[in-house]
N, C-alpha and C positions, 0 to 999 in steps of 0.2 A: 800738754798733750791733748791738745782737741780735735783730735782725729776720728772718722769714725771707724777704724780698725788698727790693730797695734800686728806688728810684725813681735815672736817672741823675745826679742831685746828689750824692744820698748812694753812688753807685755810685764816683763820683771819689772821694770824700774816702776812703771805705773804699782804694781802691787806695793813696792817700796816705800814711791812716794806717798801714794795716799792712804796707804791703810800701814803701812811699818810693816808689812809680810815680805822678809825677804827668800827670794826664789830664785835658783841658778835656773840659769836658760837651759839647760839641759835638763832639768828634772822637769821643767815646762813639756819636754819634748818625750822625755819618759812618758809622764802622763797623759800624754796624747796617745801612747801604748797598750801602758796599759789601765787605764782610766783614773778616777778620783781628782782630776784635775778641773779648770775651768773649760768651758765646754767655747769652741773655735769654730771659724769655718773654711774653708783650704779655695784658694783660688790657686788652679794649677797643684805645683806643689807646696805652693805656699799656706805655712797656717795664719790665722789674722784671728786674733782677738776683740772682741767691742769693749769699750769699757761697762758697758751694763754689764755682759758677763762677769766679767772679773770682780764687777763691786760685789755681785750676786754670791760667787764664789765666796769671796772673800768675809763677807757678813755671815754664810753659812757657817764656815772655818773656823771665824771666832766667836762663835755662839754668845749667848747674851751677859750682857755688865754686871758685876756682882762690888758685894762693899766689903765683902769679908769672907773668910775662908770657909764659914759654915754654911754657905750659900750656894758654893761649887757643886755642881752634878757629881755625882760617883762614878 
């Protein structure tokens, strides 16, 4: 996927692939509603994803690597 914008199909499978976050395309389009999702830009009525977006989202989402359970945020 060396695109530089993803349609929301391919905007799921990219989270999928690269990062193991799976996202139905519909909750992609939810959150285009009503927010907390990754941030798009609409050609037409089209929405399009970048991947910097998504990875940016995505790094947010899964906040930082821990080695043990005492490590976890509350």
């Amino acid at each position: 996927m060396n695109r530089p914008r993803l349609r929301r199909s391919l905007a799921a499978e990219y989270l999928e692939l690269r990062w193991g976050i799976t996202v139905a395309v519909q909750t992609l389009a939810k959150w285009a509603c009503t927010g907390g999702g990754p941030e798009y830009q609409r050609l037409n009525r089209t929405p399009l994803y970048s991947p910097a977006a998504l990875d940016a989202w995505a790094i947010k989402k899964l906040g930082k690597p821990v080695t043990n359970t005492s490590q976890e945020e509350s």
